[in-house]
NUKELO-609318 format. One line per field, with one value per residue: residue number from 1; residue in three letters; chain; x, y, z of N, C-alpha, C, CB in turn. Coordinates in steps of 0.05 Angstrom, whole numbers. Glycine has a CB too. Layout:
BEGIN
i <- NUM,...;
aa <- ALA,...;
ch <- A,...;
nxx <- X,...;
nyy <- Y,...;
nzz <- Z,...;
caxx <- X,...;
cayy <- Y,...;
cazz <- Z,...;
cxx <- X,...;
cyy <- Y,...;
czz <- Z,...;
cbxx <- X,...;
cbyy <- Y,...;
cbzz <- Z,...;
This chain:
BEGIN
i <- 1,2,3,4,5,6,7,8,9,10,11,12,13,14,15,16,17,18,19,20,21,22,23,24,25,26,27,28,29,30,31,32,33,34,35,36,37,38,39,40,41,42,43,44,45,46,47,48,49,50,51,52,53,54,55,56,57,58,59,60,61,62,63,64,65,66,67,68,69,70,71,72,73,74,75,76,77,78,79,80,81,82,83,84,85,86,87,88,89,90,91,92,93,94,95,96,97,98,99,100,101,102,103,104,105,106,107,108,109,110,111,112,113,114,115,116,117,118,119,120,121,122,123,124,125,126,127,128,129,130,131,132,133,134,135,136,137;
aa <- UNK,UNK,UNK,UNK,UNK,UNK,UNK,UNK,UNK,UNK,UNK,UNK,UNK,UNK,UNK,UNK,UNK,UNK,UNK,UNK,UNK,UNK,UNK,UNK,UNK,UNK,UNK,UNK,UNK,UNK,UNK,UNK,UNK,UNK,UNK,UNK,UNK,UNK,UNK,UNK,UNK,UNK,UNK,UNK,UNK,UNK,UNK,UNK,UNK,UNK,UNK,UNK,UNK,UNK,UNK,UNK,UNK,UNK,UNK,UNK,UNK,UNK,UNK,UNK,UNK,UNK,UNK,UNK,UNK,UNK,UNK,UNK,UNK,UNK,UNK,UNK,UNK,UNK,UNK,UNK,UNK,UNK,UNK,UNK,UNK,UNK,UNK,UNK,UNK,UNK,UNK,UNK,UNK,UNK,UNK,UNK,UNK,UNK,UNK,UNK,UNK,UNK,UNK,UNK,UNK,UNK,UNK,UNK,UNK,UNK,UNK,UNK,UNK,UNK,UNK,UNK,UNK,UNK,UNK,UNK,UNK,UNK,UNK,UNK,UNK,UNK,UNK,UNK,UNK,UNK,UNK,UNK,UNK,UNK,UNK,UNK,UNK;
ch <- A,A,A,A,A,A,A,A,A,A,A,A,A,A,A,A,A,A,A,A,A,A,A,A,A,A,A,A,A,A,A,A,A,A,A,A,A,A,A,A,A,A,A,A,A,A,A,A,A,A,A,A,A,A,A,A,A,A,A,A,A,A,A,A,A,A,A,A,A,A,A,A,A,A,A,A,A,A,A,A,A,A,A,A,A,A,A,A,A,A,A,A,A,A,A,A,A,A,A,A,A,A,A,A,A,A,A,A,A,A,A,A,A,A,A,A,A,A,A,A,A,A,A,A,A,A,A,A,A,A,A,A,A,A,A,A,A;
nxx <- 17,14,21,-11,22,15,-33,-23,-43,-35,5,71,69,14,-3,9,-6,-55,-59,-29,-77,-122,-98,-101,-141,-157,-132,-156,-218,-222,-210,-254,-297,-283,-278,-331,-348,-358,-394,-447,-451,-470,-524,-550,-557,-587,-638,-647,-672,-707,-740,-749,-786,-826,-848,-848,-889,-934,-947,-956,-1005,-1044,-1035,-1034,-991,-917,-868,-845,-780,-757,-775,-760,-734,-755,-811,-837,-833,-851,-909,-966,-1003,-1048,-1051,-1068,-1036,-1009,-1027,-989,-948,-898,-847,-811,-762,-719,-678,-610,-556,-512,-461,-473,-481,-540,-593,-597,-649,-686,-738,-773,-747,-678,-697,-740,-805,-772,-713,-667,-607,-555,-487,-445,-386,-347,-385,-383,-408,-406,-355,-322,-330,-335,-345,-383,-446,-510,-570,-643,-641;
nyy <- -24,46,108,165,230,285,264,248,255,290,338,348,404,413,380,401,449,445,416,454,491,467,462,508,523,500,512,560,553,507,521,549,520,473,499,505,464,459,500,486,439,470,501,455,432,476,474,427,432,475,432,410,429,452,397,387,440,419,370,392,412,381,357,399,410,416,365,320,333,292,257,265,268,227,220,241,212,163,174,200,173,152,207,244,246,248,173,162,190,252,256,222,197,210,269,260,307,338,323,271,268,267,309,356,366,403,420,449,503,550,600,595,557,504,481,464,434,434,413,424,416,386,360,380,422,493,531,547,581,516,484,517,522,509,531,539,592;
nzz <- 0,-11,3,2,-11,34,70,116,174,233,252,301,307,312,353,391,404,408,457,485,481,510,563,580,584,624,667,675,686,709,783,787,788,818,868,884,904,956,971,941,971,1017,1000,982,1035,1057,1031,1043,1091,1091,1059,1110,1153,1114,1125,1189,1188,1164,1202,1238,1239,1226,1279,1314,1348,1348,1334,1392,1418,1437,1404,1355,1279,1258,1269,1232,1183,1192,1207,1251,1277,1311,1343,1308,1261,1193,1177,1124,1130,1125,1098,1050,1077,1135,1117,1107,1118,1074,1076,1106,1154,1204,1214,1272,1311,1349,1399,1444,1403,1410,1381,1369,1344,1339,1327,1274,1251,1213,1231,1190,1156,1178,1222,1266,1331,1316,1281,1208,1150,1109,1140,1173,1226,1191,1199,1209,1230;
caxx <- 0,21,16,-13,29,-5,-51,-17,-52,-26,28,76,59,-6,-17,23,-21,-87,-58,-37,-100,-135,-79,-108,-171,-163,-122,-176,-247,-214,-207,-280,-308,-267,-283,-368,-372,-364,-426,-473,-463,-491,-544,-565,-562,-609,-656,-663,-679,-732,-767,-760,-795,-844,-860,-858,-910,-960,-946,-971,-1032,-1051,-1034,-1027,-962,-893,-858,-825,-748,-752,-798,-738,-757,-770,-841,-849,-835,-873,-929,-961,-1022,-1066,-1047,-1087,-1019,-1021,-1012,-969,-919,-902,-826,-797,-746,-712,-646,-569,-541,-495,-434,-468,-491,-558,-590,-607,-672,-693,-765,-774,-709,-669,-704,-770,-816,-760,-690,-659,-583,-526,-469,-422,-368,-334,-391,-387,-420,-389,-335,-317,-323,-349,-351,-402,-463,-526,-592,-664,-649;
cayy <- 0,66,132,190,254,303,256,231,265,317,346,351,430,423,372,417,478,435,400,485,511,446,457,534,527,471,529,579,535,485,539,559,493,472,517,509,439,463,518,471,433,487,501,428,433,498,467,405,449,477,413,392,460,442,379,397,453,402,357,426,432,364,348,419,412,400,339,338,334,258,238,274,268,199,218,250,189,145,185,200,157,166,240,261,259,227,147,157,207,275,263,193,188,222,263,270,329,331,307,249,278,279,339,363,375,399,429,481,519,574,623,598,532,486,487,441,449,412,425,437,389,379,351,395,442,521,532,571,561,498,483,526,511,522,530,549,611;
cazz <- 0,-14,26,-9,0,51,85,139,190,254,255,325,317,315,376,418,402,411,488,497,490,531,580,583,597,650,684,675,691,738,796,792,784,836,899,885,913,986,959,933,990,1033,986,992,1063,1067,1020,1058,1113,1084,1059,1137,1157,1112,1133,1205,1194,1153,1219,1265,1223,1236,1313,1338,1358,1329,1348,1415,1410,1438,1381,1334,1255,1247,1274,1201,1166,1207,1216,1290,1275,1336,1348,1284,1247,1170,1179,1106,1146,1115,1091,1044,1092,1150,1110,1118,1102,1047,1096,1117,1184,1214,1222,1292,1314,1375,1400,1431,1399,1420,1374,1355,1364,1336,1309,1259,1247,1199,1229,1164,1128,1205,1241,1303,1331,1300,1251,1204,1120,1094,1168,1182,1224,1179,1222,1198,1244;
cxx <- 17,9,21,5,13,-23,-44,-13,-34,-2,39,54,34,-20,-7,7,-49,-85,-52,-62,-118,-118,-91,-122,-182,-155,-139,-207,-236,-218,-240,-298,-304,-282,-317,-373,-392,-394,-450,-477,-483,-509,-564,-567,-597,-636,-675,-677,-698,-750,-772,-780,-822,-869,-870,-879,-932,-966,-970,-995,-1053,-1060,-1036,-1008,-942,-880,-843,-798,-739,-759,-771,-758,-760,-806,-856,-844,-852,-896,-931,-985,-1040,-1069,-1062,-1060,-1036,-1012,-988,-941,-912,-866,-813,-785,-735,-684,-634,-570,-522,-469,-433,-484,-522,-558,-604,-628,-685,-726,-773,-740,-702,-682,-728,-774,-800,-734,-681,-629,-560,-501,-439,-405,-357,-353,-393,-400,-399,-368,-333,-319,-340,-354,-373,-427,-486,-547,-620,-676,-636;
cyy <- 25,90,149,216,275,295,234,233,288,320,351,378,425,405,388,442,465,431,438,491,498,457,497,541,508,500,548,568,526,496,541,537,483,477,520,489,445,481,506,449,441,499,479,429,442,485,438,417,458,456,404,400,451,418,379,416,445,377,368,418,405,350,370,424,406,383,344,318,304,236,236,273,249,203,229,232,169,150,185,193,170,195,251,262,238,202,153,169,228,279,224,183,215,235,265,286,318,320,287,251,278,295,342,374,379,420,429,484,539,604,613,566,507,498,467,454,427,426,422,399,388,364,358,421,480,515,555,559,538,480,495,518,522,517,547,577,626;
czz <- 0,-4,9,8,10,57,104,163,204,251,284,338,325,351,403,420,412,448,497,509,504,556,595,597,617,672,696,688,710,765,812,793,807,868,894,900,938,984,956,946,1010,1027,988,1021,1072,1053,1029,1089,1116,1078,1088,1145,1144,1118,1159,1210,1183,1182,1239,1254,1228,1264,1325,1347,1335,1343,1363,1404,1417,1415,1352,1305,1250,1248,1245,1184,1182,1203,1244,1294,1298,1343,1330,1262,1210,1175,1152,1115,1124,1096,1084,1069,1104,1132,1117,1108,1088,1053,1104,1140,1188,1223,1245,1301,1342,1379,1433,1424,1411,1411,1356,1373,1360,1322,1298,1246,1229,1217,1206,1160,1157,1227,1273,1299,1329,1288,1239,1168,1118,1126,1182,1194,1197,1190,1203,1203,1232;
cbxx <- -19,23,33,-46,42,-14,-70,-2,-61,-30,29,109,59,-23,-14,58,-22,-96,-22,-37,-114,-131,-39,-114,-192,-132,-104,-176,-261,-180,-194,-289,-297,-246,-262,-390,-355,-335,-425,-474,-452,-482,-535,-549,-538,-602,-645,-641,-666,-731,-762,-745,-774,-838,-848,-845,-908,-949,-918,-961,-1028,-1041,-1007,-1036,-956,-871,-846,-837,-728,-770,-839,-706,-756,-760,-850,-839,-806,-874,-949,-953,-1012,-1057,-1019,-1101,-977,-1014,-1037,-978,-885,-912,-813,-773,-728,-711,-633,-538,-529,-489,-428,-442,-480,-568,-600,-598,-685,-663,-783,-788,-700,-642,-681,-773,-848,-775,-669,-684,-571,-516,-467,-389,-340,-324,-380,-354,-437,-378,-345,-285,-292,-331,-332,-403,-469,-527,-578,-680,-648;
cbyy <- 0,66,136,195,263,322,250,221,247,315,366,354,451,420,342,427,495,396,366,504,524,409,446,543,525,429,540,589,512,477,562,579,476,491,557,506,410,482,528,464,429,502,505,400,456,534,467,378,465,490,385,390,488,444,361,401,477,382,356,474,444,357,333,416,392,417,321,334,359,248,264,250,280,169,239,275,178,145,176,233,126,156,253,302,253,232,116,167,184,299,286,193,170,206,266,255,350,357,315,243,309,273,360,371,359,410,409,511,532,573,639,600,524,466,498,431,460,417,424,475,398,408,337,404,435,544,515,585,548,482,491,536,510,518,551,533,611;
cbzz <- 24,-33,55,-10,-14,44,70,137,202,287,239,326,298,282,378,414,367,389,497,477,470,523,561,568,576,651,673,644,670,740,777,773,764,827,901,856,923,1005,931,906,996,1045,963,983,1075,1055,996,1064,1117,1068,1039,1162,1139,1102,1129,1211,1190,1113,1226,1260,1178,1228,1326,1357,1382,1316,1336,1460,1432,1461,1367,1333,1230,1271,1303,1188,1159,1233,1205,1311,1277,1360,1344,1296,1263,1141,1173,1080,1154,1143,1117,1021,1079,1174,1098,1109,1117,1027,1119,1121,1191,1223,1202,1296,1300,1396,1381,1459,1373,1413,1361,1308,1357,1324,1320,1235,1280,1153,1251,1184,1087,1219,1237,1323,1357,1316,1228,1221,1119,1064,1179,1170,1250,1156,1256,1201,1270;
């Protein structure tokens, strides 16, 4: 077989100019891409926070109360049957925050009729950064 002249594909130059300008824009994107996870963790956090919130005040509207701090949130997946709650329960499942962690629930709270708190990518209570607690307060 014989090899037509000028079709025998890339040239060095040109794969060095192609891995460049890949090599460019990894530098440039990577960075920003990068430093969001910890973000859209604590976005997912707040948002599960709110569906709890919700579920706890479809709970209220039912029993009158919100679940005491012994009951925790399983009582919204369960339901609270006898109490007037719904036998189907008001939430799939109890969640984790985005770390893994259950989230804290206590009733009454420090600054209203309940508090519910992740505390951050560390697991303890304050911090600082992706550490941060996040609270519904």
């Amino acid at each position: 077989m014989r090899r037509l002249r000028g079709s025998s594909g890339f040239t060095l130059i040109e794969i060095m100019v192609v891995v460049f300008i890949l090599g460019l824009l990894v530098t440039l994107v990577a960075p920003k891409i990068i430093g969001r996870t910890d973000e859209a963790r604590r976005v997912k956090a707040r948002a599960d926070i709110k569906g709890i919130e919700e579920a706890l005040h479809l709970y209220k509207l039912d029993t009158g109360t919100y679940p005491a701090a012994s009951e925790g949130l399983n009582v919204l997946v369960q339901g609270g049957g006898g109490r007037g709650a719904s036998t189907d329960g008001y939430l799939p499942k109890v969640p984790v925050d985005p770390w893994g962690n259950e989230y804290k629930y206590t009733s009454p709270g420090a600054k209203g009729p309940y508090d519910i708190v992740s505390y951050g990518s560390d697991g303890k209570e304050g911090g600082d950064g992706p550490a941060k607690d996040i609270t519904n307060n």
